[in-house]
C-alpha positions in Angstrom: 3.1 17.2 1.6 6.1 16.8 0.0 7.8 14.3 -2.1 10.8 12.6 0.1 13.8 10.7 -2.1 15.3 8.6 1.4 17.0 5.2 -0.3 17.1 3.7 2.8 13.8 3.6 3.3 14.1 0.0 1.1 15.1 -1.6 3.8 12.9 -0.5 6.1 9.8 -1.4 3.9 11.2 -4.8 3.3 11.5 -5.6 6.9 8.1 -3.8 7.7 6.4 -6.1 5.4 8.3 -9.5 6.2 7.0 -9.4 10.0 3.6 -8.5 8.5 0.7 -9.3 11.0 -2.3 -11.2 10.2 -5.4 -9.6 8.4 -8.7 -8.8 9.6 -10.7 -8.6 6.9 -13.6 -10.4 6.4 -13.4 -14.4 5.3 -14.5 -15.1 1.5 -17.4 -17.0 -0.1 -17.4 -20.0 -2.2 -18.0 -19.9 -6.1 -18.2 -22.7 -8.5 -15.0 -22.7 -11.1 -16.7 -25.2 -13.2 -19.2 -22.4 -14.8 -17.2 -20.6 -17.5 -16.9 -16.8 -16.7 -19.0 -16.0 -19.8 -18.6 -12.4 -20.7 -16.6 -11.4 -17.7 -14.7 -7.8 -17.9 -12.3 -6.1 -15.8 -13.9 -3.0 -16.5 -17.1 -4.2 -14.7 -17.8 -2.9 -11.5 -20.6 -4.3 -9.2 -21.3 -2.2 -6.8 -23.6 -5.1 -5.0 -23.1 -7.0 -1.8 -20.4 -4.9 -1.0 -20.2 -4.9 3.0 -16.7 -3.3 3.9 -16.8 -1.6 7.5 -14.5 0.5 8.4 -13.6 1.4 12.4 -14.5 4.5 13.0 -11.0 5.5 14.8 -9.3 5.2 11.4 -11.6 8.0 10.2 -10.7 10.1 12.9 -7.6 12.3 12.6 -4.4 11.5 14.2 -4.7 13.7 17.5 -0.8 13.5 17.9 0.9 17.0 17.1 3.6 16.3 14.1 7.2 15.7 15.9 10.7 16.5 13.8 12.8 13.4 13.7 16.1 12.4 11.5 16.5 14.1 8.0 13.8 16.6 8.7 15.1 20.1 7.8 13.7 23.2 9.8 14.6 26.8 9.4 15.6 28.6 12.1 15.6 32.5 13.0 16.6 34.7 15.6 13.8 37.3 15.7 14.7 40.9 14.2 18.1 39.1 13.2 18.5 38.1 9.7 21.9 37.0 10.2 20.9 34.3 12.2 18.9 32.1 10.0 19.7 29.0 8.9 18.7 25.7 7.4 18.9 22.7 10.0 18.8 18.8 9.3 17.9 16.9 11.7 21.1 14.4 12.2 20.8 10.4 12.2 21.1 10.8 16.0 18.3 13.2 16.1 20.2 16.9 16.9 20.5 19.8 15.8 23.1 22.4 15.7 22.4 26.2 15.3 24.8 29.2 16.5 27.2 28.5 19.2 25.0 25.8 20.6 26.3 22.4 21.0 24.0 19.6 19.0 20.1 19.7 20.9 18.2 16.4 20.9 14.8 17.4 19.1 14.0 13.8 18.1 10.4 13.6 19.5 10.0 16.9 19.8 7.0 18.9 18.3 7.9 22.3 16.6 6.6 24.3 19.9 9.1 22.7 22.0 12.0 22.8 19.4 11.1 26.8 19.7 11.2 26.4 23.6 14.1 24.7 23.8 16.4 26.9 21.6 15.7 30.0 23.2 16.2 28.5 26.5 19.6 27.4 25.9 20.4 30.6 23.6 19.3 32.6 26.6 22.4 31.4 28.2 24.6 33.1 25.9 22.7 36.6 26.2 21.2 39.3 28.2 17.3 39.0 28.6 14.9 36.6 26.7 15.7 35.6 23.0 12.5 34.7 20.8 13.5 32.4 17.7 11.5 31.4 14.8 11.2 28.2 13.6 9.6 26.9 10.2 9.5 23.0 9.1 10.5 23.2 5.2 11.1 19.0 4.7 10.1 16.3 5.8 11.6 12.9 5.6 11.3 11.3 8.8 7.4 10.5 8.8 6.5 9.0 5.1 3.8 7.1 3.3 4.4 5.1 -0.2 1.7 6.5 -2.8 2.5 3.6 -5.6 0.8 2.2 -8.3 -1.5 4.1 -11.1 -0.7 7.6 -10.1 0.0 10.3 -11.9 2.6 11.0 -9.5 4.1 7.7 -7.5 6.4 8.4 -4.8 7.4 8.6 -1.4 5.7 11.4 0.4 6.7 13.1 3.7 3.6 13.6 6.0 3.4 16.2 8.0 -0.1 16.9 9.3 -3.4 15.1 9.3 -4.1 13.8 5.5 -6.8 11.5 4.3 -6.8 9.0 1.7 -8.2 11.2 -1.2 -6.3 14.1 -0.1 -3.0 11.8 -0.6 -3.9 10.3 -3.6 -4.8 13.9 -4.8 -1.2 14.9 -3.8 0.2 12.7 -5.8 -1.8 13.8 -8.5 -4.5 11.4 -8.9 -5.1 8.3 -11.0 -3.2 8.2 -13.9 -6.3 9.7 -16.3 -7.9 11.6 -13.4 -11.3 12.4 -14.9 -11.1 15.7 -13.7 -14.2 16.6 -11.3 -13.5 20.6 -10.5 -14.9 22.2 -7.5 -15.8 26.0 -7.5 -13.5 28.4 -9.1 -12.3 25.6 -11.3 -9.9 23.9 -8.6 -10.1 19.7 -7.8 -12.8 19.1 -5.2 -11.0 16.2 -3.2 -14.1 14.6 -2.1 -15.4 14.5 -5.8 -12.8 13.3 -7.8 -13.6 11.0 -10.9 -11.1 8.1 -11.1 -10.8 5.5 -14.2 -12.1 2.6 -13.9 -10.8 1.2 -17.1 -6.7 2.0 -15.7 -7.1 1.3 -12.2 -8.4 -2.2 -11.2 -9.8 -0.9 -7.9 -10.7 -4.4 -7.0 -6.9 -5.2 -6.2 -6.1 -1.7 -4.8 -5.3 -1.4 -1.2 -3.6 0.1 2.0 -0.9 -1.6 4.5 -0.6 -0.4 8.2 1.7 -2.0 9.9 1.7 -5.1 8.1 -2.1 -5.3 8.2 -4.6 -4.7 5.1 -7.0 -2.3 5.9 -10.9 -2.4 5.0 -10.9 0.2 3.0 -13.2 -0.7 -0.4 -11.7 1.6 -3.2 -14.6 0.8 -5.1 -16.9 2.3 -3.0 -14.4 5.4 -2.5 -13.9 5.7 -6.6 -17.6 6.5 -6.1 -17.4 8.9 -3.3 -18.7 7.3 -0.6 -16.8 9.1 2.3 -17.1 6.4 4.5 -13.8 4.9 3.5 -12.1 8.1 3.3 -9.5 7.1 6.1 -7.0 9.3 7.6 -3.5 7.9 6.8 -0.2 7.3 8.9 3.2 7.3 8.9 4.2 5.0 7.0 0.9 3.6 5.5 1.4 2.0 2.1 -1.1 2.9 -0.6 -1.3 0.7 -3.9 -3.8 1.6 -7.1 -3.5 -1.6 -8.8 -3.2 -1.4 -12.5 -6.9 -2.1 -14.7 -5.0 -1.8 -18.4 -4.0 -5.4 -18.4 -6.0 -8.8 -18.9 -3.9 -11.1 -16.6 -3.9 -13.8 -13.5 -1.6 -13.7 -11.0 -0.2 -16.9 -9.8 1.4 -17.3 -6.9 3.2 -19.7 -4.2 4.8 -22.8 -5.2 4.8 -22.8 -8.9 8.0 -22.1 -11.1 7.6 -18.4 -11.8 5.4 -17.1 -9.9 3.6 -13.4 -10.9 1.6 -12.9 -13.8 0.5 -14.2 -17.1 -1.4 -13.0 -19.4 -5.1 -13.8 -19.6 -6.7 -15.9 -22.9 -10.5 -16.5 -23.4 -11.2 -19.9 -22.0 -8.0 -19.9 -20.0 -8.2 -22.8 -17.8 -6.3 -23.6 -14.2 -4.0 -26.4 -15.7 -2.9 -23.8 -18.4 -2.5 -20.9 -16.2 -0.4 -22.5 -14.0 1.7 -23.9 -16.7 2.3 -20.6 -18.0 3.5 -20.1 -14.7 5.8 -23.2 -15.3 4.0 -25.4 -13.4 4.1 -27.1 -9.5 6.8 -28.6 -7.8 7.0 -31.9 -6.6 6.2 -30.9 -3.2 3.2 -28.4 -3.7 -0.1 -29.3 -1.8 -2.0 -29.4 -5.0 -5.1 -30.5 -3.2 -5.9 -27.3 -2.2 -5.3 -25.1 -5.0 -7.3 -21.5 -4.2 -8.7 -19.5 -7.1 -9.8 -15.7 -6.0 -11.9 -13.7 -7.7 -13.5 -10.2 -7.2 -12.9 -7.4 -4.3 -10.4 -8.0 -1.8 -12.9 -6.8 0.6 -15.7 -8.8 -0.7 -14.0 -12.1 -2.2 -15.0 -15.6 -3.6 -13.1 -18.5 -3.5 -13.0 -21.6 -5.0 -10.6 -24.5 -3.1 -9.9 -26.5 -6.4 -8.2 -30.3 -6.3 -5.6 -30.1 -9.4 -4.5 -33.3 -8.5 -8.1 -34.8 -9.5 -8.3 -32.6 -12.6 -4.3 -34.0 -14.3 -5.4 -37.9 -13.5 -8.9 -36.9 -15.6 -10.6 -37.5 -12.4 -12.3 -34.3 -12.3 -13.3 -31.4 -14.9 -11.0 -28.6 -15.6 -11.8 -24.9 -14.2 -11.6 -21.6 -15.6 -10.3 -18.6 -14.9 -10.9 -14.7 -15.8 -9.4 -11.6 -15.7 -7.2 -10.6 -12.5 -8.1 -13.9 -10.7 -5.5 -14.6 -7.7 -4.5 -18.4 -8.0 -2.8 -19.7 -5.0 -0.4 -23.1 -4.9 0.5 -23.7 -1.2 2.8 -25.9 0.1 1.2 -27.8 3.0 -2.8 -27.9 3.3 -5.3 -25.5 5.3 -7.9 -26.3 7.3 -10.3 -23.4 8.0 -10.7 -21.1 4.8 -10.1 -18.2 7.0 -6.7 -18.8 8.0 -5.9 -20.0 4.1 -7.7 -16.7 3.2 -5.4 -14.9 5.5 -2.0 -16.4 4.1 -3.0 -15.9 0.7 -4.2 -12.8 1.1 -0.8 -11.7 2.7 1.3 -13.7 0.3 -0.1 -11.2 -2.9 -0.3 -7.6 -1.0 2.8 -8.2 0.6 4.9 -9.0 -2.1 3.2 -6.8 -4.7 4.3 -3.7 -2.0 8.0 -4.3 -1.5 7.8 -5.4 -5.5 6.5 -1.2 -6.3 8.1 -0.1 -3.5 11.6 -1.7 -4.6 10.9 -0.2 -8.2 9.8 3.4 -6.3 13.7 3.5 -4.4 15.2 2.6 -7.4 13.1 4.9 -10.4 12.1 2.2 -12.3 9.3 2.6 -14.3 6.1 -0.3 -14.0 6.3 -3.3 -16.8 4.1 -2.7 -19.4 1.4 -5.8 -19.0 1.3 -5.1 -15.3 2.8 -5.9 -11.6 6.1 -7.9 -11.7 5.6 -9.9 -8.5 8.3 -12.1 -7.1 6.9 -14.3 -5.4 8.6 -17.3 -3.7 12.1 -16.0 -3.5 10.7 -12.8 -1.6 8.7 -14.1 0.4 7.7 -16.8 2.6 5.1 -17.5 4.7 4.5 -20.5 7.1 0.8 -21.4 8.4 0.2 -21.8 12.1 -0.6 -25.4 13.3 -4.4 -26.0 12.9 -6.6 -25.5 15.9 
Protein backbone atom coordinates (compact mmCIF):
# COMPACT_ATOMS: atom_id res chain seq x y z
CA UNK A 1 0.00 0.00 0.00
CA UNK A 2 0.75 3.24 -0.42
CA UNK A 3 0.21 6.49 1.28
CA UNK A 4 -2.48 8.64 -0.97
CA UNK A 5 -2.54 12.77 -0.24
CA UNK A 6 -6.34 13.29 -2.23
CA UNK A 7 -7.88 16.65 -0.37
CA UNK A 8 -11.02 15.93 -1.64
CA UNK A 9 -11.46 13.05 -0.09
CA UNK A 10 -12.90 15.58 3.02
CA UNK A 11 -15.80 15.82 1.54
CA UNK A 12 -16.41 12.55 0.67
CA UNK A 13 -15.77 11.26 4.32
CA UNK A 14 -18.07 13.91 5.70
CA UNK A 15 -20.93 12.95 3.50
CA UNK A 16 -20.04 9.09 3.98
CA UNK A 17 -20.46 9.50 7.62
CA UNK A 18 -23.57 11.96 7.81
CA UNK A 19 -25.89 9.25 5.90
CA UNK A 20 -24.26 6.77 8.36
CA UNK A 21 -26.58 3.56 8.76
CA UNK A 22 -27.58 2.07 11.96
CA UNK A 23 -25.34 -0.26 14.01
CA UNK A 24 -25.43 -3.87 14.68
CA UNK A 25 -23.67 -4.42 17.49
CA UNK A 26 -24.75 -5.93 20.33
CA UNK A 27 -27.17 -3.90 23.00
CA UNK A 28 -25.40 -2.93 26.49
CA UNK A 29 -25.96 -3.95 30.05
CA UNK A 30 -26.89 -2.00 33.03
CA UNK A 31 -24.48 -0.89 35.83
CA UNK A 32 -25.12 1.06 38.89
CA UNK A 33 -23.43 4.73 38.82
CA UNK A 34 -24.08 5.16 42.47
CA UNK A 35 -20.97 2.76 43.42
CA UNK A 36 -17.77 4.93 43.17
CA UNK A 37 -15.38 3.44 40.52
CA UNK A 38 -12.86 2.79 43.32
CA UNK A 39 -9.41 2.18 41.83
CA UNK A 40 -10.51 2.24 38.28
CA UNK A 41 -7.54 2.58 35.49
CA UNK A 42 -7.50 3.01 31.91
CA UNK A 43 -4.63 0.85 31.66
CA UNK A 44 -6.79 -2.13 32.89
CA UNK A 45 -7.81 -4.54 30.53
CA UNK A 46 -10.34 -7.32 31.29
CA UNK A 47 -10.24 -9.72 29.02
CA UNK A 48 -13.68 -11.35 30.65
CA UNK A 49 -17.14 -11.62 29.23
CA UNK A 50 -16.00 -10.43 26.20
CA UNK A 51 -18.50 -11.99 23.38
CA UNK A 52 -17.73 -9.97 20.08
CA UNK A 53 -18.70 -12.26 16.93
CA UNK A 54 -17.58 -11.52 13.92
CA UNK A 55 -19.36 -12.74 10.42
CA UNK A 56 -17.27 -14.86 8.89
CA UNK A 57 -17.66 -13.11 5.22
CA UNK A 58 -15.71 -10.14 6.61
CA UNK A 59 -12.79 -12.50 7.35
CA UNK A 60 -12.80 -13.71 3.95
CA UNK A 61 -10.84 -11.80 1.27
CA UNK A 62 -12.45 -9.55 -1.15
CA UNK A 63 -12.77 -12.02 -4.25
CA UNK A 64 -13.11 -8.85 -6.61
CA UNK A 65 -9.85 -8.41 -8.78
CA UNK A 66 -8.46 -4.59 -7.97
CA UNK A 67 -9.99 -2.16 -10.84
CA UNK A 68 -8.06 1.35 -11.88
CA UNK A 69 -10.39 4.23 -11.40
CA UNK A 70 -9.74 8.28 -11.29
CA UNK A 71 -6.17 9.50 -10.08
CA UNK A 72 -4.73 6.04 -10.25
CA UNK A 73 -1.37 6.25 -12.21
CA UNK A 74 -0.33 3.08 -14.33
CA UNK A 75 2.82 2.72 -16.48
CA UNK A 76 2.54 1.76 -19.65
CA UNK A 77 5.00 -0.02 -22.27
CA UNK A 78 5.07 -1.13 -25.63
CA UNK A 79 7.01 -4.41 -25.42
CA UNK A 80 10.82 -4.35 -26.87
CA UNK A 81 10.10 -0.43 -27.18
CA UNK A 82 11.48 1.74 -24.62
CA UNK A 83 10.37 4.80 -26.25
CA UNK A 84 7.03 4.01 -25.60
CA UNK A 85 6.63 4.13 -21.87
CA UNK A 86 4.92 6.38 -20.07
CA UNK A 87 3.27 7.40 -16.90
CA UNK A 88 -0.69 7.52 -17.14
CA UNK A 89 -3.28 9.20 -14.60
CA UNK A 90 -6.31 8.06 -14.71
CA UNK A 91 -8.55 11.38 -15.53
CA UNK A 92 -11.63 12.61 -13.36
CA UNK A 93 -13.64 11.04 -16.16
CA UNK A 94 -11.89 7.88 -15.92
CA UNK A 95 -9.56 7.78 -19.42
CA UNK A 96 -6.56 7.42 -20.36
CA UNK A 97 -4.40 8.72 -23.03
CA UNK A 98 -1.24 6.89 -24.33
CA UNK A 99 0.37 7.25 -27.98
CA UNK A 100 -1.74 8.36 -30.71
CA UNK A 101 -4.83 6.93 -29.02
CA UNK A 102 -7.72 9.11 -28.30
CA UNK A 103 -8.63 9.08 -24.26
CA UNK A 104 -9.84 4.93 -23.35
CA UNK A 105 -12.47 4.61 -20.59
CA UNK A 106 -10.61 2.16 -18.08
CA UNK A 107 -12.73 3.21 -15.09
CA UNK A 108 -13.92 -0.29 -13.93
CA UNK A 109 -11.48 -1.97 -15.55
CA UNK A 110 -9.06 -4.52 -13.98
CA UNK A 111 -5.34 -4.32 -15.10
CA UNK A 112 -5.84 -7.43 -17.52
CA UNK A 113 -8.38 -5.76 -19.48
CA UNK A 114 -6.63 -2.21 -19.45
CA UNK A 115 -3.72 -4.60 -21.21
CA UNK A 116 -6.43 -5.97 -23.61
CA UNK A 117 -7.83 -3.10 -24.50
CA UNK A 118 -4.66 -1.00 -25.44
CA UNK A 119 -3.38 -3.38 -27.67
CA UNK A 120 -6.50 -3.84 -29.36
CA UNK A 121 -6.98 -0.34 -30.27
CA UNK A 122 -2.99 0.09 -30.83
CA UNK A 123 -3.40 -2.78 -33.24
CA UNK A 124 -5.30 -0.43 -35.40
CA UNK A 125 -2.46 1.67 -36.04
CA UNK A 126 0.08 -1.26 -36.92
CA UNK A 127 0.86 -4.28 -38.78
CA UNK A 128 0.36 -7.63 -36.70
CA UNK A 129 -0.35 -7.88 -32.91
CA UNK A 130 1.13 -5.37 -30.41
CA UNK A 131 1.85 -6.70 -26.75
CA UNK A 132 1.94 -3.71 -24.10
CA UNK A 133 2.92 -3.84 -20.55
CA UNK A 134 1.23 -2.44 -17.99
CA UNK A 135 2.30 -1.76 -14.21
CA UNK A 136 -0.07 -0.03 -11.49
CA UNK A 137 2.55 2.41 -9.60
CA UNK A 138 -0.37 4.66 -7.38
CA UNK A 139 -3.24 4.31 -6.16
CA UNK A 140 -5.70 6.83 -5.14
CA UNK A 141 -8.99 5.84 -6.29
CA UNK A 142 -9.69 2.89 -3.68
CA UNK A 143 -8.49 4.20 0.01
CA UNK A 144 -8.95 3.43 3.68
CA UNK A 145 -8.23 6.14 6.65
CA UNK A 146 -5.55 4.59 9.10
CA UNK A 147 -6.06 7.46 12.02
CA UNK A 148 -5.56 7.73 15.40
CA UNK A 149 -2.33 6.34 17.55
CA UNK A 150 -0.23 5.27 14.72
CA UNK A 151 3.07 5.66 14.12
CA UNK A 152 2.11 6.54 10.69
CA UNK A 153 -1.62 8.09 10.27
CA UNK A 154 -2.78 8.65 6.89
CA UNK A 155 -4.73 7.90 4.00
CA UNK A 156 -3.64 4.72 2.33
CA UNK A 157 -4.40 3.57 -1.30
CA UNK A 158 -5.49 -0.15 -1.34
CA UNK A 159 -4.72 -2.14 -3.82
CA UNK A 160 -5.09 -5.80 -3.06
CA UNK A 161 -6.54 -7.96 -0.27
CA UNK A 162 -5.22 -6.42 3.19
CA UNK A 163 -6.31 -7.33 6.69
CA UNK A 164 -6.62 -5.29 9.69
CA UNK A 165 -3.06 -6.06 11.24
CA UNK A 166 -1.50 -5.91 7.97
CA UNK A 167 -2.90 -2.15 7.62
CA UNK A 168 -2.18 -1.15 10.84
CA UNK A 169 1.32 -2.63 10.31
CA UNK A 170 1.50 -0.48 7.11
CA UNK A 171 1.09 2.37 8.75
CA UNK A 172 3.63 1.45 11.10
CA UNK A 173 1.93 0.30 14.07
CA UNK A 174 0.82 1.75 17.34
CA UNK A 175 2.64 4.63 18.21
CA UNK A 176 5.27 2.51 20.76
CA UNK A 177 4.82 -0.75 18.83
CA UNK A 178 6.39 -3.19 21.21
CA UNK A 179 8.16 -4.72 18.64
CA UNK A 180 7.33 -8.63 18.44
CA UNK A 181 9.96 -9.87 15.48
CA UNK A 182 9.30 -12.91 13.46
CA UNK A 183 12.29 -14.98 11.97
CA UNK A 184 15.18 -13.29 10.54
CA UNK A 185 14.43 -10.36 12.75
CA UNK A 186 11.44 -8.84 10.47
CA UNK A 187 7.59 -7.83 12.23
CA UNK A 188 5.43 -10.99 12.33
CA UNK A 189 2.01 -9.25 11.54
CA UNK A 190 -0.01 -11.79 13.37
CA UNK A 191 2.21 -11.27 16.53
CA UNK A 192 2.54 -7.77 17.00
CA UNK A 193 2.78 -6.26 20.64
CA UNK A 194 0.65 -3.05 20.90
CA UNK A 195 0.54 -0.59 24.03
CA UNK A 196 -1.91 -0.75 26.14
CA UNK A 197 -0.94 2.25 28.17
CA UNK A 198 -1.15 4.72 24.50
CA UNK A 199 -3.89 3.09 22.84
CA UNK A 200 -7.26 2.87 24.68
CA UNK A 201 -8.40 -0.15 22.71
CA UNK A 202 -11.69 0.02 24.37
CA UNK A 203 -12.73 3.09 22.21
CA UNK A 204 -10.86 1.90 19.01
CA UNK A 205 -12.86 0.91 16.03
CA UNK A 206 -13.68 0.46 12.21
CA UNK A 207 -16.55 2.18 10.00
CA UNK A 208 -17.91 0.44 6.74
CA UNK A 209 -20.14 2.22 5.21
CA UNK A 210 -21.43 4.09 8.01
CA UNK A 211 -21.70 0.98 10.15
CA UNK A 212 -19.39 -0.02 13.28
CA UNK A 213 -18.08 -3.17 12.78
CA UNK A 214 -17.60 -5.98 15.60
CA UNK A 215 -14.29 -6.08 15.61
CA UNK A 216 -12.90 -6.19 19.55
CA UNK A 217 -9.44 -4.65 19.39
CA UNK A 218 -8.87 -5.97 22.65
CA UNK A 219 -9.01 -9.26 21.81
CA UNK A 220 -6.89 -8.55 18.53
CA UNK A 221 -4.09 -6.45 20.72
CA UNK A 222 -3.86 -10.06 22.08
CA UNK A 223 -3.69 -11.96 18.90
CA UNK A 224 -6.72 -13.56 18.70
CA UNK A 225 -7.06 -13.86 14.80
CA UNK A 226 -10.60 -14.07 14.92
CA UNK A 227 -11.04 -10.41 14.56
CA UNK A 228 -8.42 -10.01 12.06
CA UNK A 229 -10.95 -8.78 9.29
CA UNK A 230 -10.01 -8.10 5.78
CA UNK A 231 -10.66 -4.38 5.07
CA UNK A 232 -12.32 -2.35 2.12
CA UNK A 233 -12.25 0.52 0.21
CA UNK A 234 -12.88 2.99 2.10
CA UNK A 235 -13.08 1.42 5.70
CA UNK A 236 -12.14 3.86 8.39
CA UNK A 237 -9.82 2.59 11.16
CA UNK A 238 -9.44 4.61 14.47
CA UNK A 239 -6.77 3.62 17.51
CA UNK A 240 -8.27 5.68 20.11
CA UNK A 241 -5.75 7.50 22.31
CA UNK A 242 -5.00 5.62 26.07
CA UNK A 243 -2.40 8.59 27.30
CA UNK A 244 -5.15 10.80 28.57
CA UNK A 245 -7.56 10.50 31.75
CA UNK A 246 -10.74 12.14 30.25
CA UNK A 247 -14.75 11.81 29.67
CA UNK A 248 -16.24 12.57 26.65
CA UNK A 249 -19.49 14.40 26.77
CA UNK A 250 -21.53 14.67 24.13
CA UNK A 251 -25.15 15.83 22.63
CA UNK A 252 -26.86 18.76 23.99
CA UNK A 253 -24.52 20.33 26.43
CA UNK A 254 -22.55 23.66 25.73
CA UNK A 255 -19.28 22.32 24.49
CA UNK A 256 -19.45 19.19 23.83
CA UNK A 257 -15.96 16.78 23.52
CA UNK A 258 -13.78 16.11 26.31
CA UNK A 259 -12.82 17.16 29.74
CA UNK A 260 -10.43 16.07 31.68
CA UNK A 261 -11.00 13.42 34.34
CA UNK A 262 -10.60 14.25 38.44
CA UNK A 263 -10.82 11.58 41.20
CA UNK A 264 -14.38 11.53 42.40
CA UNK A 265 -15.55 13.34 39.33
CA UNK A 266 -19.19 13.29 39.44
CA UNK A 267 -22.04 13.68 36.50
CA UNK A 268 -23.23 17.21 37.56
CA UNK A 269 -19.48 18.31 37.44
CA UNK A 270 -18.62 16.70 34.26
CA UNK A 271 -21.20 18.07 32.51
CA UNK A 272 -20.50 21.45 33.80
CA UNK A 273 -17.18 21.31 32.63
CA UNK A 274 -18.85 20.68 29.53
CA UNK A 275 -20.88 24.03 30.20
CA UNK A 276 -23.77 22.49 31.13
CA UNK A 277 -27.52 21.49 29.40
CA UNK A 278 -29.74 23.64 27.54
CA UNK A 279 -33.06 24.43 28.35
CA UNK A 280 -34.37 21.98 26.05
CA UNK A 281 -32.20 18.79 26.76
CA UNK A 282 -34.12 15.60 27.86
CA UNK A 283 -32.22 15.42 31.00
CA UNK A 284 -34.28 12.41 32.16
CA UNK A 285 -32.42 10.25 30.33
CA UNK A 286 -28.94 11.05 30.68
CA UNK A 287 -26.67 7.84 29.46
CA UNK A 288 -23.30 7.13 31.07
CA UNK A 289 -21.09 4.41 28.98
CA UNK A 290 -18.48 2.68 30.28
CA UNK A 291 -16.12 -0.17 29.05
CA UNK A 292 -15.75 -1.94 25.39
CA UNK A 293 -17.70 -0.65 22.64
CA UNK A 294 -18.34 -4.17 21.91
CA UNK A 295 -19.16 -5.27 25.36
CA UNK A 296 -20.68 -2.04 27.06
CA UNK A 297 -22.58 -0.95 30.26
CA UNK A 298 -24.87 1.61 30.66
CA UNK A 299 -26.34 3.47 33.18
CA UNK A 300 -29.73 5.64 32.11
CA UNK A 301 -29.31 8.35 34.89
CA UNK A 302 -32.24 11.14 35.75
CA UNK A 303 -30.06 14.50 36.27
CA UNK A 304 -33.10 16.25 36.67
CA UNK A 305 -33.70 14.23 40.15
CA UNK A 306 -30.10 14.60 41.14
CA UNK A 307 -30.04 19.14 40.80
CA UNK A 308 -33.55 19.27 42.80
CA UNK A 309 -31.52 16.90 45.61
CA UNK A 310 -34.08 14.37 44.84
CA UNK A 311 -31.64 11.72 44.09
CA UNK A 312 -27.78 10.99 44.80
CA UNK A 313 -25.10 12.16 42.60
CA UNK A 314 -23.14 9.52 40.25
CA UNK A 315 -19.71 9.08 39.33
CA UNK A 316 -17.74 8.87 36.60
CA UNK A 317 -14.21 7.29 35.52
CA UNK A 318 -11.84 7.42 33.00
CA UNK A 319 -12.96 7.46 29.20
CA UNK A 320 -16.71 7.18 30.19
CA UNK A 321 -19.13 8.26 27.17
CA UNK A 322 -21.82 10.61 28.72
CA UNK A 323 -24.70 11.24 26.44
CA UNK A 324 -27.42 14.42 26.82
CA UNK A 325 -30.16 13.78 24.23
CA UNK A 326 -32.64 15.91 23.19
CA UNK A 327 -36.00 14.01 23.21
CA UNK A 328 -36.27 10.67 25.27
CA UNK A 329 -35.75 6.90 24.14
CA UNK A 330 -37.66 4.11 24.69
CA UNK A 331 -35.88 0.80 24.15
CA UNK A 332 -32.11 1.02 25.24
CA UNK A 333 -31.19 -0.48 21.92
CA UNK A 334 -32.22 2.13 19.78
CA UNK A 335 -30.69 4.80 22.43
CA UNK A 336 -27.54 2.55 22.38
CA UNK A 337 -27.56 2.89 18.64
CA UNK A 338 -27.86 6.80 18.41
CA UNK A 339 -25.35 7.21 20.96
CA UNK A 340 -23.14 4.98 19.77
CA UNK A 341 -23.32 6.70 16.27
CA UNK A 342 -23.26 10.16 17.67
CA UNK A 343 -19.36 9.50 19.25
CA UNK A 344 -17.79 7.19 16.32
CA UNK A 345 -19.15 9.36 13.82
CA UNK A 346 -18.02 12.48 14.88
CA UNK A 347 -14.69 11.41 16.36
CA UNK A 348 -14.02 10.07 12.33
CA UNK A 349 -14.71 13.20 10.33
CA UNK A 350 -13.04 15.07 13.60
CA UNK A 351 -9.35 12.81 12.72
CA UNK A 352 -10.23 12.56 9.37
CA UNK A 353 -10.70 16.47 8.99
CA UNK A 354 -7.28 16.86 10.93
CA UNK A 355 -5.66 13.83 8.48
CA UNK A 356 -6.71 16.26 5.05
CA UNK A 357 -5.54 19.09 6.61
CA UNK A 358 -1.89 17.86 8.52
CA UNK A 359 -2.81 18.75 11.77
CA UNK A 360 -1.26 17.16 14.43
CA UNK A 361 -3.74 15.44 17.46
CA UNK A 362 -4.35 17.86 20.76
CA UNK A 363 -2.28 16.90 23.33
CA UNK A 364 -5.06 15.66 26.20
CA UNK A 365 -6.78 13.69 23.46
CA UNK A 366 -9.70 13.65 20.62
CA UNK A 367 -11.18 17.18 19.91
CA UNK A 368 -14.74 16.16 19.05
CA UNK A 369 -17.21 18.61 17.78
CA UNK A 370 -20.09 17.49 18.57
CA UNK A 371 -23.39 19.23 18.10
CA UNK A 372 -22.50 21.61 15.27
CA UNK A 373 -21.23 18.51 13.24
CA UNK A 374 -23.52 16.38 13.66
CA UNK A 375 -27.05 15.65 14.20
CA UNK A 376 -28.93 12.78 14.63
CA UNK A 377 -32.77 12.44 14.94
CA UNK A 378 -34.35 9.17 16.64
CA UNK A 379 -37.02 7.14 14.77
CA UNK A 380 -40.61 7.25 16.26
CA UNK A 381 -40.84 4.50 18.92
CA UNK A 382 -42.37 1.24 18.00
Amino acid sequence: MRIVTFPRIAFVLFAYLLTACQTQLPGPRRFNPTIPPAALSTNAIDMTGLTSKIDPELLRPPVQPFTLGPGDKIEVEVLNDLSTRALLTVTPDGKIYFNMLQGLDVWGLTLGQTQDLLQKELGRFNRGSVEVGITLRVVESKKVWLLGRLTAPGVYGLSNAVTLLEAIYNGGGPLTLLGATGAGGTRDVATIGMNEDLVDYKKSFVLRQGKMLPVDFLRLSKGDMTQNIYLHPDDYVYLAPGYAQEIHVIGMVGAPGTVPFTQGMTLISAIASAGGTFPDSYTRQVAIVRGNLQAPEIALVDLKRIEKGLAPNVYVAPGDIIYVPQTPYHKLKQYWDVLTQTFVGSVAINEGSRAVLNQPPPVNGVLIPFGSTISIVPSSPR
